[in-house]
C-alpha positions as CSV (number, residue, x, y, z in Angstrom):
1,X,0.0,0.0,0.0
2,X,1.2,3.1,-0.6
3,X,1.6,5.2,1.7
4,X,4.1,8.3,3.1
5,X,5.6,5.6,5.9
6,X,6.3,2.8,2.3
7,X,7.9,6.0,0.3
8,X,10.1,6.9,2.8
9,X,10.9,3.1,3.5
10,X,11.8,2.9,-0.6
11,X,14.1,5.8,-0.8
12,X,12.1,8.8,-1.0
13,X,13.1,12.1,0.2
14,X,10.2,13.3,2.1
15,X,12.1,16.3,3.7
16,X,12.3,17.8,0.1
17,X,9.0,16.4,-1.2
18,X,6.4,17.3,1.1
19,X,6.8,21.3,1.0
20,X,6.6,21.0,-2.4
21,X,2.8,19.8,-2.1
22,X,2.2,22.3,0.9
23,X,2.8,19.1,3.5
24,X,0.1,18.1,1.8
25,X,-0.1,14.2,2.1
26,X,-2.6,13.1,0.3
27,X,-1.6,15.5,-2.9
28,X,1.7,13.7,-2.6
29,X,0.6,10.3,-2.8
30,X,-1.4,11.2,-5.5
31,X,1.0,12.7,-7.7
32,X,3.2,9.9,-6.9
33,X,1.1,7.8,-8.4
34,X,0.6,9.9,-11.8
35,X,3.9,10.0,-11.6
36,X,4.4,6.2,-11.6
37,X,1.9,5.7,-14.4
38,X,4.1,7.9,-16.6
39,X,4.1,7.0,-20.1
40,X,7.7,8.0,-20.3
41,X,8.6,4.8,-18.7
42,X,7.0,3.1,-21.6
43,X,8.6,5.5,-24.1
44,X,12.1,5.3,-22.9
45,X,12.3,1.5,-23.4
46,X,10.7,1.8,-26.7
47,X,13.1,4.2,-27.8
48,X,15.9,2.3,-26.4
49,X,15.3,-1.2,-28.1
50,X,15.0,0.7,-31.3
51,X,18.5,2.3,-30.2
52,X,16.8,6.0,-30.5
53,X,18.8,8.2,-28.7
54,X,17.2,12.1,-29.4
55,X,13.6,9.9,-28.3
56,X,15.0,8.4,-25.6
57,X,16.7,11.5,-24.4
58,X,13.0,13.5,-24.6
59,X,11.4,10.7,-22.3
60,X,14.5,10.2,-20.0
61,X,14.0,13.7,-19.6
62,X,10.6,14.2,-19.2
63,X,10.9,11.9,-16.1
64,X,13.8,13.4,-14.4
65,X,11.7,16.4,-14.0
66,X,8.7,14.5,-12.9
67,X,10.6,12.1,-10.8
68,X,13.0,14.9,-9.2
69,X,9.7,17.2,-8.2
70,X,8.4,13.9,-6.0
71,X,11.8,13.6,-4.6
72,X,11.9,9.6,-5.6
73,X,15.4,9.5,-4.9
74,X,15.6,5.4,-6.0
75,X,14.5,6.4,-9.4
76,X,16.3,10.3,-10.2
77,X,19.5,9.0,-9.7
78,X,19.7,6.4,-12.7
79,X,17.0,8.4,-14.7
80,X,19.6,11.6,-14.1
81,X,22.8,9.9,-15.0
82,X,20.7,8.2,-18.6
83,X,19.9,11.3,-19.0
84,X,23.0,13.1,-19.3
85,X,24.0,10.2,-21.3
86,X,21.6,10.4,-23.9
87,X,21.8,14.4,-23.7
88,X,25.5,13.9,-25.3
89,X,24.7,11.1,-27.3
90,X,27.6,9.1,-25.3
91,X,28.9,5.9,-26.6
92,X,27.9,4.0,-23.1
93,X,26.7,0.5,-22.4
94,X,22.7,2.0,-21.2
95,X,21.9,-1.5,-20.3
96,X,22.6,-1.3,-16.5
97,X,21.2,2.0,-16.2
98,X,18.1,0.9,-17.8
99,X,17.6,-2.1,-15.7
100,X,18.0,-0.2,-12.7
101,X,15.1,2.0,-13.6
102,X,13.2,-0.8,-14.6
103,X,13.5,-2.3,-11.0
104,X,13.1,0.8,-9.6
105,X,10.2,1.6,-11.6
106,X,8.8,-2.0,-10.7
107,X,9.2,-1.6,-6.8
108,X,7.6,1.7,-6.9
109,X,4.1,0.2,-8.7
110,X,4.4,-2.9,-6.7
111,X,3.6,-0.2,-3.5
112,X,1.1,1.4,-5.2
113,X,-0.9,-2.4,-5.9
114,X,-0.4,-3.6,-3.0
């Protein structure tokens, strides 16, 4: 279940989050889940099995912004370092990187199902 005690238990940085939403709680959790269900997730695999960097860059970057707002720390550090990656169209072995977000990604919606 997801809740502010399960966020802070997967990584998040509430201390930086919460003021954001006004303390809000409830606004929070919400937007974390939006925020889960981005279709950027989707997007940036796509792009990467079809090994297209200037659309892979656009959805890796779409979600650090999202991802860095909610303060999902698990999940803006790889999602950062693809990014700058993909922003200079680096020679690098993504595969890692990507698999790390994937799991992070993963752990994230399993909170939000259970």
């Amino acid at each position: 279940m997801l809740t502010i005690e399960t966020l802070r238990a997967f990584g998040a940085n509430l201390e930086e989050a919460l003021p954001r939403c006004l303390n809000n709680e409830a606004f929070y959790l919400r937007l974390v889940r939006m925020g889960a269900m981005d279709k950027n997730f989707a997007l940036l695999n796509e792009a990467m099995e079809r090994n297209d960097r200037k659309a892979a860059f656009e959805a890796a970057h779409a979600l650090k912004g999202v991802l860095s707002n909610l303060a999902l720390t698990p999940l803006v550090r790889p999602v950062s370092e693809i990014t700058e990656l993909l922003r200079h169209q680096a020679e690098a072995d993504y595969a890692p990187l990507l698999k790390e977000i994937n799991e992070q990604h993963a752990a994230l919606l399993a909170l939000i199902r259970e």
